[in-house]
KEMIBA-305253 format. One record per residue (C-alpha): residue in one letter; x, y negated, z. Coordinates in Angstrom, 3 decimals. Layout:
% KEMIBA-305253
+--------+----------+----------+----------+
: residu :       px :       py :       pz :
+--------+----------+----------+----------+
:      A :        X :        Y :        Z :
...
+--------+----------+----------+----------+
This chain:
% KEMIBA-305253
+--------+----------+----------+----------+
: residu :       px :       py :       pz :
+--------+----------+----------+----------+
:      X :   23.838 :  -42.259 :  -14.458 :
:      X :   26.692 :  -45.143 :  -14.397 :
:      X :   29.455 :  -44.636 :  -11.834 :
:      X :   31.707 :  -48.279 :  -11.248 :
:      X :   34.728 :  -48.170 :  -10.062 :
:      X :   36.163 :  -51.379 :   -8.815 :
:      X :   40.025 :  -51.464 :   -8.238 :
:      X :   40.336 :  -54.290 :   -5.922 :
:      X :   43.231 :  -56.361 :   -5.295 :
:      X :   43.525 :  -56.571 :   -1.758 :
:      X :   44.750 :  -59.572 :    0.293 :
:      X :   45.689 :  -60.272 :    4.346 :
:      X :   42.473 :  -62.849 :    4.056 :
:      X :   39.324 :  -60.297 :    5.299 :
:      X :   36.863 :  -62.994 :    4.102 :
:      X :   38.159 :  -63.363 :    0.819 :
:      X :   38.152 :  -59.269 :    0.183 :
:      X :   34.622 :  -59.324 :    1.400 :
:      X :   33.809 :  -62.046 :   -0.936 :
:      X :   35.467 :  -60.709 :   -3.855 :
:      X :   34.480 :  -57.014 :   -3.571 :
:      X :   30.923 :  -58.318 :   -3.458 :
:      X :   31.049 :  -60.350 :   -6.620 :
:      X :   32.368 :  -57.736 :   -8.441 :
:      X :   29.377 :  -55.099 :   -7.140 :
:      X :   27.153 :  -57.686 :   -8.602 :
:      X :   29.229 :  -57.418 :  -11.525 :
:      X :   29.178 :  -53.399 :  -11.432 :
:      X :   25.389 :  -53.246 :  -10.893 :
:      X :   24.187 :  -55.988 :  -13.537 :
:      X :   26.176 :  -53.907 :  -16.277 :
:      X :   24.575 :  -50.911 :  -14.863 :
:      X :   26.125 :  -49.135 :  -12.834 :
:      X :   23.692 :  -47.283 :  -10.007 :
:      X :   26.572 :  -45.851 :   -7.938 :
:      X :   29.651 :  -48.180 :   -7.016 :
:      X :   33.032 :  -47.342 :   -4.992 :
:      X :   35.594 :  -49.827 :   -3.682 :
:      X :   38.999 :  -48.443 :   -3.037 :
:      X :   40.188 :  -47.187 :    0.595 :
:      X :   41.480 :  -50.035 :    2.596 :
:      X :   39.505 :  -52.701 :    0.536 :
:      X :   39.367 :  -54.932 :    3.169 :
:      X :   42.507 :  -55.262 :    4.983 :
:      X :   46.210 :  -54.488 :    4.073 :
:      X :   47.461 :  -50.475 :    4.242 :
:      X :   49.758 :  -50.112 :    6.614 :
:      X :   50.144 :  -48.872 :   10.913 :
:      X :   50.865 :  -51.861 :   11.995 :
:      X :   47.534 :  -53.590 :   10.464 :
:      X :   45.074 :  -51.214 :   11.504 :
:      X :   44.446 :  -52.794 :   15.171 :
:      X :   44.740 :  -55.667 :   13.693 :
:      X :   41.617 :  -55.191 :   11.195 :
:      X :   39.765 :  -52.847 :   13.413 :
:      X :   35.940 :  -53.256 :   13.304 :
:      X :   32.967 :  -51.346 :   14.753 :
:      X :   30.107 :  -50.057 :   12.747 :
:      X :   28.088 :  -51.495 :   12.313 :
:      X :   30.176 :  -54.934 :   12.110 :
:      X :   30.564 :  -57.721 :    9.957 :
:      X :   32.526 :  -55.835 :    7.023 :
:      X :   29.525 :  -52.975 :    6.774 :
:      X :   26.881 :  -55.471 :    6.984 :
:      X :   27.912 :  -57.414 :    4.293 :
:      X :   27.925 :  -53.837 :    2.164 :
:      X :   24.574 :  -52.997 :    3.145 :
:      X :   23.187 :  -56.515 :    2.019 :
:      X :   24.876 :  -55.966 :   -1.413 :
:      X :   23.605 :  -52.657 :   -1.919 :
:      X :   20.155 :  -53.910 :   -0.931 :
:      X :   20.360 :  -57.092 :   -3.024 :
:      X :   21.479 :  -54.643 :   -6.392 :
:      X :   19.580 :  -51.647 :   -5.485 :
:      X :   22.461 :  -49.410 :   -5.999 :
:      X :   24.509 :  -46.694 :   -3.826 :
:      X :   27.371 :  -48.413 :   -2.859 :
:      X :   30.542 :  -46.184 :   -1.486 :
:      X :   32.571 :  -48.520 :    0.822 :
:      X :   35.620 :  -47.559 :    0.634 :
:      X :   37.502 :  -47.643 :    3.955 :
:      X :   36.266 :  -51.097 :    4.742 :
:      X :   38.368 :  -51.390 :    7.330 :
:      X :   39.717 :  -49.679 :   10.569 :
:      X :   36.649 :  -48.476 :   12.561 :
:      X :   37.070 :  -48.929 :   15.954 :
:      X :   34.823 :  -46.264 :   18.443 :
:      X :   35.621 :  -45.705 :   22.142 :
:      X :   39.097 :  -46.906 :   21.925 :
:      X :   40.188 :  -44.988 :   19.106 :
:      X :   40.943 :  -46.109 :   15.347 :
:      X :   39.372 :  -43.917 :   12.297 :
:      X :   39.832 :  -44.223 :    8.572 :
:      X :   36.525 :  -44.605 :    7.714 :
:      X :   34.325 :  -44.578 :    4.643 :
:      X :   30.803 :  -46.083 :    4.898 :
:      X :   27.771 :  -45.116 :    2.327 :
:      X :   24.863 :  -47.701 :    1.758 :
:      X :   21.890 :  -46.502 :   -0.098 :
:      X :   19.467 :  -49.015 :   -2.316 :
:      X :   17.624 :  -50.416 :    0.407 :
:      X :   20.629 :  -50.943 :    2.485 :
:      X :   20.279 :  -48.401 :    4.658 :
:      X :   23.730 :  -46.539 :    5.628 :
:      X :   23.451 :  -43.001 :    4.030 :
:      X :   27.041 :  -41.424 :    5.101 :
:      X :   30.133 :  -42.276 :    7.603 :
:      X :   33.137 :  -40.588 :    6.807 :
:      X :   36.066 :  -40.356 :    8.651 :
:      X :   39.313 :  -39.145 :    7.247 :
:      X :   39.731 :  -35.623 :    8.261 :
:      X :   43.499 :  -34.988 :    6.678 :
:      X :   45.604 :  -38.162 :    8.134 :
:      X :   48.898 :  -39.144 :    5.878 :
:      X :   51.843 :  -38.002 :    8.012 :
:      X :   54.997 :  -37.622 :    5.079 :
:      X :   58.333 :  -37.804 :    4.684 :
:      X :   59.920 :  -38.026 :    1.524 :
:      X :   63.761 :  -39.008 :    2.790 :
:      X :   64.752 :  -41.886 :    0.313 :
:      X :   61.390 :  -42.126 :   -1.089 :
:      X :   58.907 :  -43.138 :    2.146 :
:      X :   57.646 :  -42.268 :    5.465 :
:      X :   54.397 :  -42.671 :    6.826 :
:      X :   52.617 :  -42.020 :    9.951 :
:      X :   48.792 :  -42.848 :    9.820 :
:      X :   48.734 :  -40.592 :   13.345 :
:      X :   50.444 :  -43.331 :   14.893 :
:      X :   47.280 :  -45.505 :   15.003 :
:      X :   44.656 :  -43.515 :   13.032 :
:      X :   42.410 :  -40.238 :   14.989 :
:      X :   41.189 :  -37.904 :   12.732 :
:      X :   37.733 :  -37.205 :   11.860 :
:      X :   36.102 :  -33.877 :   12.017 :
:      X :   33.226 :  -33.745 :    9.999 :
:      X :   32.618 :  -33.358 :    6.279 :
:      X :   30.197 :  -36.145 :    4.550 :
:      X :   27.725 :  -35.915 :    1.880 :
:      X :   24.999 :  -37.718 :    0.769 :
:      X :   21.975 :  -37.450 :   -1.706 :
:      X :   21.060 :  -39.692 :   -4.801 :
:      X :   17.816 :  -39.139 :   -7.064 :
:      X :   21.060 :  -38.176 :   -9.465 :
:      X :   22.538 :  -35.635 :   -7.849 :
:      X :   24.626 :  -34.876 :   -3.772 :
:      X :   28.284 :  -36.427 :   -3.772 :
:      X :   30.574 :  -35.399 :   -1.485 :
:      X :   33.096 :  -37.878 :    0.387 :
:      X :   37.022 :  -37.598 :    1.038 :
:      X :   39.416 :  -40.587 :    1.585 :
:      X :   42.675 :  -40.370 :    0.192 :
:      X :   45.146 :  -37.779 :    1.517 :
:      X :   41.725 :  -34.981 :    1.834 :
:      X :   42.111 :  -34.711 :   -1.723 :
:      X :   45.208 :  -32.682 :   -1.664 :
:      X :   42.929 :  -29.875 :    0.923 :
:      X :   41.107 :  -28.042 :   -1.942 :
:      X :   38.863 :  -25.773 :    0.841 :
:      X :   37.039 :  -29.464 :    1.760 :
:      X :   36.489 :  -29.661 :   -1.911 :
:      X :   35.244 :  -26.288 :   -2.742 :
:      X :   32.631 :  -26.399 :    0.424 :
:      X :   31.725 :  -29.301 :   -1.065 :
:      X :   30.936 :  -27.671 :   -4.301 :
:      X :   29.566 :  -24.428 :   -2.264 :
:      X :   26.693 :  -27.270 :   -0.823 :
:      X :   25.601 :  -28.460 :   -3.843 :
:      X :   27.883 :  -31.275 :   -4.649 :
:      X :   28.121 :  -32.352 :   -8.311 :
:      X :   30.177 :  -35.642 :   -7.954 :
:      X :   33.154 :  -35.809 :   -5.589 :
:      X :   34.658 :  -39.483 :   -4.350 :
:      X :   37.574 :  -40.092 :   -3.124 :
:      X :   38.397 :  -43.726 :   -2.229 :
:      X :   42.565 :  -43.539 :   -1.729 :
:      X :   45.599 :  -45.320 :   -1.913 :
:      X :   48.498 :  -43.105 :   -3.084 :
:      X :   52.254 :  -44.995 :   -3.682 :
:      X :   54.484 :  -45.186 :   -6.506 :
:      X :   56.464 :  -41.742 :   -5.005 :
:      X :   52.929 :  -39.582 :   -4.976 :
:      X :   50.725 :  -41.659 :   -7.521 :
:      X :   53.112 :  -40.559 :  -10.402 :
:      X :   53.303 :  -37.379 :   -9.655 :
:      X :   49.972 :  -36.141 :   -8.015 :
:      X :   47.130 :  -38.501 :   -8.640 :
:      X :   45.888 :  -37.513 :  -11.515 :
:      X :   47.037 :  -34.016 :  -11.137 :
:      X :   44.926 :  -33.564 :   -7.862 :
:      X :   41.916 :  -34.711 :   -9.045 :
:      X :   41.964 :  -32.950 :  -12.003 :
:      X :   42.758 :  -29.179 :  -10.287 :
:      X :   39.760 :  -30.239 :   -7.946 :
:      X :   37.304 :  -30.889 :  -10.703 :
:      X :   38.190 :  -27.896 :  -12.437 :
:      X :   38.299 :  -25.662 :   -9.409 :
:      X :   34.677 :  -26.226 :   -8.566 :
:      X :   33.177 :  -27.622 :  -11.632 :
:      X :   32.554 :  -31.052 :  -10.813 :
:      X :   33.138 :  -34.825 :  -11.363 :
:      X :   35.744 :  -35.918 :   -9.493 :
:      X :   36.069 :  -39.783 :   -8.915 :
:      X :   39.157 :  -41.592 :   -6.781 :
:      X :   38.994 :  -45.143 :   -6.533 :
:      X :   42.605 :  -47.265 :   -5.608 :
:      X :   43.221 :  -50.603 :   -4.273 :
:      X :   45.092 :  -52.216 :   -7.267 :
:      X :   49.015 :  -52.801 :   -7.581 :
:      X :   50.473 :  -55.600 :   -5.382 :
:      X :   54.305 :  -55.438 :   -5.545 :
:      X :   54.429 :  -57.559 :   -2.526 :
:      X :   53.154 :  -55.468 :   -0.521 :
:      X :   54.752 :  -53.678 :    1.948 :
:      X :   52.634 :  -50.584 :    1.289 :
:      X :   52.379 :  -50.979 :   -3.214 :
:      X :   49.429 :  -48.564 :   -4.259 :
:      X :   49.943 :  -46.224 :   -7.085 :
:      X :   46.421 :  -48.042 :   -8.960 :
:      X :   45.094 :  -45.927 :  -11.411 :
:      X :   41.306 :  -45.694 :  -10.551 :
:      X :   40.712 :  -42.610 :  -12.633 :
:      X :   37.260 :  -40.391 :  -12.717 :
:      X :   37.668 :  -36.507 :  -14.282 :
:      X :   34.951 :  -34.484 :  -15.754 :
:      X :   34.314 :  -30.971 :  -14.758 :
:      X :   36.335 :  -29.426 :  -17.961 :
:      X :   39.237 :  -31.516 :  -16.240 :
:      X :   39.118 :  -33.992 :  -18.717 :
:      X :   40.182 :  -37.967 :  -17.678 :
:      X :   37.276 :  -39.967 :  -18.783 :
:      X :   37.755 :  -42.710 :  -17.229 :
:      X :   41.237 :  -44.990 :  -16.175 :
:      X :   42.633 :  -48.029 :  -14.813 :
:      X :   45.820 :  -49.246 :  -15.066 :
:      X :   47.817 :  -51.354 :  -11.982 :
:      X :   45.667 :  -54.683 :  -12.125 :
:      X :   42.386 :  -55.698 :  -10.631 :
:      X :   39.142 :  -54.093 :  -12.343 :
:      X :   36.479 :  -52.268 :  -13.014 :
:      X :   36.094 :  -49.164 :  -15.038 :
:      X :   32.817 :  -47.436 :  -15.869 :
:      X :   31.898 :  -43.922 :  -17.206 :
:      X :   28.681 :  -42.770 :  -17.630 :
:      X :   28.301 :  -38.920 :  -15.317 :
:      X :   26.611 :  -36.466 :  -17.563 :
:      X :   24.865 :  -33.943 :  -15.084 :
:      X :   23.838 :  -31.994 :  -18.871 :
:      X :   27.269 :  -31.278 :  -18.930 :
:      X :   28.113 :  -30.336 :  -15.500 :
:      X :   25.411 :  -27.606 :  -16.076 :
:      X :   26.351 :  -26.460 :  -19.794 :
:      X :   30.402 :  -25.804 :  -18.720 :
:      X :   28.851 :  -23.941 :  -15.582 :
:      X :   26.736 :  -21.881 :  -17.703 :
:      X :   29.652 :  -21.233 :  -19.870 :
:      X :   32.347 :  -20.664 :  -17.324 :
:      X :   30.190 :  -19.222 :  -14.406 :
:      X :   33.237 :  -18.933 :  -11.465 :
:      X :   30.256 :  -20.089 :   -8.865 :
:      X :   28.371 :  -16.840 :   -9.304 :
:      X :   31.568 :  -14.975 :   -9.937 :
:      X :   33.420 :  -15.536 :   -6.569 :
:      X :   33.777 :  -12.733 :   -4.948 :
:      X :   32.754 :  -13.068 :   -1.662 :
:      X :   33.602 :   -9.793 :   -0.532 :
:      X :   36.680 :  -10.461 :   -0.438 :
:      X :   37.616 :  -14.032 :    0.211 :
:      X :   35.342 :  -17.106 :    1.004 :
:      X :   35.056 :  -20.783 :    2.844 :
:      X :   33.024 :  -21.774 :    5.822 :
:      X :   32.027 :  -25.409 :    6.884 :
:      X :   32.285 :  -24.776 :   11.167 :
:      X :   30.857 :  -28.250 :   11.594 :
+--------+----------+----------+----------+
């Protein structure tokens, strides 16, 4: 099946990042793509102090609008983070899942949040404003299950390898690493997690904006499970397609059996909720 990812530039307007990530779904799904992500923080500027700001419940005007695209192309569409979610007085990074008759399919919320400090590089606090989720999310397709992550819960490889452990075949993680990480880890993470558990591995990035005061890393990038880059963006607004070869997946596993060969006796991962 076609995966789409669409590197979004991403404004302060909300209406206009609605508008625009929607046209270029339609775009995705009429060159046919059947699963589409947006980047995390599609709809709103990154940053603490615009999280309040943005904040919208779910359902709300942001995840309706992605439920009436996937419906109108009859795809699985990965939201990104929309925007803020706001529940009971507390913010979440949250990544909604829409199925092809619009129907919401997954809700993740980030579980890792992005608290650094790299003196003389950059600081950031997402605990500030963010609350952490505490749930793992995957969904189904007729293709195969994908597991979710946002940003930062790429760089916890026991949320990946319980994915993997449940079935998973595809792994997406809708981020926004900087120009400190993005050079040095982006593509590096997502490869060690495809290889680890034998799996695609997709992450999906807001494009460059050099104006910005939070500039993402770009670099939309999706990794087969040999830990090969198939697929990659550069800084600028688009799309990039590969097609995931499931054929594959199951020849390297064959091949290279480490699923059957953990060893369990002596080592292992548990999902507690």
């Amino acid at each position: 099946f076609r995966l789409a990812l669409i590197q979004l530039h991403v404004s302060a307007v909300k209406s206009d990042n609605l508008q625009r990530a929607c046209g270029l779904v339609r775009e995705a799904s009429a060159k046919g793509a059947k699963v589409v992500a947006l980047p995390e923080c599609f709809n709103s500027p990154y940053g603490t102090q615009y999280f309040k700001e943005y904040a919208e419940k779910i359902p709300g005007e942001s995840t309706q609008k992605l439920s009436e695209v996937a419906k109108e192309c009859g795809i699985y569409l990965v939201g990104g983070r929309s925007i803020p979610e706001e529940d009971g007085g507390k913010l979440y990074n949250t990544c909604t899942v829409f199925g092809p008759d619009g129907a919401m399919l997954a809700k993740h919320r980030k579980v890792h949040l992005f608290d650094i400090n790299i003196p003389g590089k950059i600081q950031f606090k997402e605990s500030e404003t963010l609350s952490p989720g505490n749930s793992f999310s995957m969904f189904d397709t007729p293709y195969c299950k994908v597991g979710l992550g946002i940003c930062y819960d790429i760089r916890f490889a026991e949320m990946a390898q319980i994915y993997g452990q449940k079935g998973c075949q595809l792994l997406i993680y809708p981020g926004a690493f900087n120009l400190t990480t993005g050079p040095a880890h982006w593509e590096l993470l997502q490869r060690g997690r495809a290889v680890d558990n034998q799996v695609y591995v997709a992450a999906v990035s807001p494009a460059r904006d050099e104006k910005a005061s939070y500039v993402a890393w770009g670099h939309s990038t999706v990794v087969n499970p040999w830990g090969e880059v198939i697929a990659k963006a550069g800084a600028e607004e688009t799309v990039i397609y590969t097609d995931i070869d499931l054929k594959k997946l199951a020849e390297i596993r064959q091949q290279i059996p480490i699923l059957s060969q953990k060893r369990c006796d002596l080592y292992g991962r548990e999902m507690k909720k």
